[in-house]
RODO-2510 file (C-alpha; in nm, 4 decimals, decimal comma):
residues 87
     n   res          X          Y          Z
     1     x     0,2180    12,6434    -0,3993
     2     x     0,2639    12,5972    -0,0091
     3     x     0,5238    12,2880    -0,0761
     4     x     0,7352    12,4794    -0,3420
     5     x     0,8148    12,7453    -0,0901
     6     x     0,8772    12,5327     0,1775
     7     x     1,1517    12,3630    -0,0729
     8     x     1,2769    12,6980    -0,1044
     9     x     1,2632    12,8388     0,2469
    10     x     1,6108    12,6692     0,3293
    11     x     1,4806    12,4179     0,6412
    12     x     1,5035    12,0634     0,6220
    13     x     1,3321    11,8162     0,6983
    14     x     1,4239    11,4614     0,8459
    15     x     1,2492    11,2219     0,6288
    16     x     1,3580    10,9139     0,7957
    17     x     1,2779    10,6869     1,1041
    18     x     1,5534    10,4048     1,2864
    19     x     1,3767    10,0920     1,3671
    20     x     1,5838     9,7503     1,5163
    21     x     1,6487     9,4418     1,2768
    22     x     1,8436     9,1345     1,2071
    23     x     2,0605     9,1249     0,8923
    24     x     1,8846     8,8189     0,6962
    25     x     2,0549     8,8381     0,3889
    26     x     2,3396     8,9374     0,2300
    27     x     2,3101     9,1072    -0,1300
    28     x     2,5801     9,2279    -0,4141
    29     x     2,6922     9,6444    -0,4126
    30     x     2,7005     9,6446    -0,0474
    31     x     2,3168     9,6089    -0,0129
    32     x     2,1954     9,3891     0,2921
    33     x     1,8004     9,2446     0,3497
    34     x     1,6791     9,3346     0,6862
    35     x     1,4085     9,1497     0,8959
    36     x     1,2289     9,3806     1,1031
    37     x     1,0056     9,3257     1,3909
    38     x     0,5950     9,1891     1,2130
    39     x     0,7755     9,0285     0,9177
    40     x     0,8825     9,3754     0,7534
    41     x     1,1940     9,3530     0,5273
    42     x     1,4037     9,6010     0,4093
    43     x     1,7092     9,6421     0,1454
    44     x     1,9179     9,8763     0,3204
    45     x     2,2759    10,0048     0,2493
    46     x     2,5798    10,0638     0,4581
    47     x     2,6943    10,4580     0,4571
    48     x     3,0521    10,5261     0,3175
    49     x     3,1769    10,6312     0,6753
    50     x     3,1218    10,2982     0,7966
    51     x     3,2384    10,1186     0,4643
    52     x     3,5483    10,3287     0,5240
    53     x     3,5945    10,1655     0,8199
    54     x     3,5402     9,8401     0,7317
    55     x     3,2110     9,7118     0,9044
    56     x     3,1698     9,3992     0,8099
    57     x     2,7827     9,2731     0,8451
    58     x     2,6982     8,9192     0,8701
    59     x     2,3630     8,7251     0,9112
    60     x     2,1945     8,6809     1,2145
    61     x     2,3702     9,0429     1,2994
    62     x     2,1673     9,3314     1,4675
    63     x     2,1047     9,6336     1,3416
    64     x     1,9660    10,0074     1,4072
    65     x     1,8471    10,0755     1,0367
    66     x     1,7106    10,4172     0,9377
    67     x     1,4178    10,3852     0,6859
    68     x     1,3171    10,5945     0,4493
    69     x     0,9723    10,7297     0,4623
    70     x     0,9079    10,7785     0,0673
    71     x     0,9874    10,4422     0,0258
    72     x     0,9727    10,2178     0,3149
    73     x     1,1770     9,9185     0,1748
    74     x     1,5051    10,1143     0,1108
    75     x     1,7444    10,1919     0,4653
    76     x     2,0135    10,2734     0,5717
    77     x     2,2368    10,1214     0,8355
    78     x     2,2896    10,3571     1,0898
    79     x     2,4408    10,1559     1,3548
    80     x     2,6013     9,7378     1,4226
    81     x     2,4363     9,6332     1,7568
    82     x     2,4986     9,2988     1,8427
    83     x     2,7152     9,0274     1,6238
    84     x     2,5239     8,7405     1,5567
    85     x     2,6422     8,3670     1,5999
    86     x     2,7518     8,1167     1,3452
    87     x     2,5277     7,7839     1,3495
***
């Protein structure tokens, strides 16, 4: 009963934390793999504001990714740090 009514009490709640990662691979519907730091990876998805704007990802690029917490191989990419280089 306690978690209904804090559903209905109107706050919300951030249920999300950004962690750094290199773009490892590049997947159909806009959906990138991320490598995170310990061998994590994550399937993470670029927001519309920044598809609007045409950020184009590539491998080997760095990335601020915000993970979700109910399900901690979905993201989000929040923010393009560094471009990566072409071998």
């Amino acid at each position: 009963m306690g978690f209904v009514s804090a559903m209905n009490s109107g706050s919300v709640v951030s249920a999300e934390r950004t962690v750094e990662g290199l773009v490892a691979e590049l997947l159909p519907s806009a959906l990138v793999r991320i490598r995170l730091e310990g061998e994590h990876e994550v399937v993470a998805h670029l927001p519309s504001s920044q598809r609007a704007n045409f950020v184009r990802l590539r491998i080997g690029d760095r990335v601020r990714v915000a993970v979700s917490v109910q399900d901690r191989t979905r993201g989000r990419v929040v923010e393009l740090l560094t471009k990566g280089r072409m071998p």
